[in-house]
C-alpha positions in Angstrom: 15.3 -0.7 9.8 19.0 -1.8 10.5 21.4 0.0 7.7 23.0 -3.8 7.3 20.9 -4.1 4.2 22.5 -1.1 2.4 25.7 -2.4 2.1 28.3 -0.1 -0.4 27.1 -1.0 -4.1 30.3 -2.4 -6.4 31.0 0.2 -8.7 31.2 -1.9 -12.2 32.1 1.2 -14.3 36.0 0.5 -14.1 35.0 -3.5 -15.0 33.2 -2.4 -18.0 35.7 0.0 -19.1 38.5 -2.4 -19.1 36.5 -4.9 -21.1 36.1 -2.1 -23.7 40.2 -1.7 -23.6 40.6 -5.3 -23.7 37.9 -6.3 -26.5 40.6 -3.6 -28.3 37.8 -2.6 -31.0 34.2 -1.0 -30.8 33.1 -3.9 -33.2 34.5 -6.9 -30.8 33.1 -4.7 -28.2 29.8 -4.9 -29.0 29.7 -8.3 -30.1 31.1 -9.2 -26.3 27.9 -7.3 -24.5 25.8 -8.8 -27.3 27.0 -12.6 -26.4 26.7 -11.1 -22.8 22.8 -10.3 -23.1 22.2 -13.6 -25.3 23.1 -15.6 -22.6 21.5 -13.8 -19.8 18.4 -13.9 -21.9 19.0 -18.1 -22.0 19.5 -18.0 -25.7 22.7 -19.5 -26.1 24.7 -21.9 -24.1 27.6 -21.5 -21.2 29.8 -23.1 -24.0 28.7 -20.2 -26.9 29.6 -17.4 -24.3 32.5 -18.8 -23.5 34.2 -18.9 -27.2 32.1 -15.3 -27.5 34.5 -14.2 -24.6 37.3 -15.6 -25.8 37.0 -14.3 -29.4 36.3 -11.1 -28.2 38.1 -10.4 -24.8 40.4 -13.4 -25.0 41.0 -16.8 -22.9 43.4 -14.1 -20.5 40.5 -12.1 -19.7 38.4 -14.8 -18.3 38.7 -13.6 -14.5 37.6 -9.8 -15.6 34.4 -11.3 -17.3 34.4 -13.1 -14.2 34.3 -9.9 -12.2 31.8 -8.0 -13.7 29.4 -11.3 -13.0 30.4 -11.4 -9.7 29.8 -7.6 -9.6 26.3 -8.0 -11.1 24.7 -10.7 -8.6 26.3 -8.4 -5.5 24.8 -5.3 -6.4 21.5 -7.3 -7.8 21.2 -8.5 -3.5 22.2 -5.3 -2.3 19.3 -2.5 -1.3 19.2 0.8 -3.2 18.5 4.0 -0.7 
């Protein structure tokens, strides 16, 4: 089998640690990932996790979220080995 299908993985740990510096409190922190998981889950709307991310991350912060999702559907394509 051709190695083209392993590509490198992105490591997220650095995305998720800065969303823990920039949600500035382990409360607003958790309620981020929480708003996070609702929606993945398809239990609240694009609009609910958008004010969740801006209440908790702010409106700046928007391309870091952004990141991390990008980050999540790479590595979810990419083989393990």
């Amino acid at each position: 089998m051709s190695s083209a299908g392993y590509l490198t993985r992105i490591d997220l740990a650095p995305i998720v640690e800065e969303l823990g510096k920039v949600a500035g409190t382990p409360e607003k922190s958790a309620e981020y990932w929480e708003g996070l998981r609702r929606f993945l889950l398809a239990r609240c709307t694009r609009k609910e996790l958008e004010d969740v991310v801006s209440c908790t991350i702010g409106k700046e912060n928007f391309g870091l979220h952004n990141r991390l999702i990008r980050g999540i559907l790479y590595n979810a394509q990419k083989r393990s080995v």
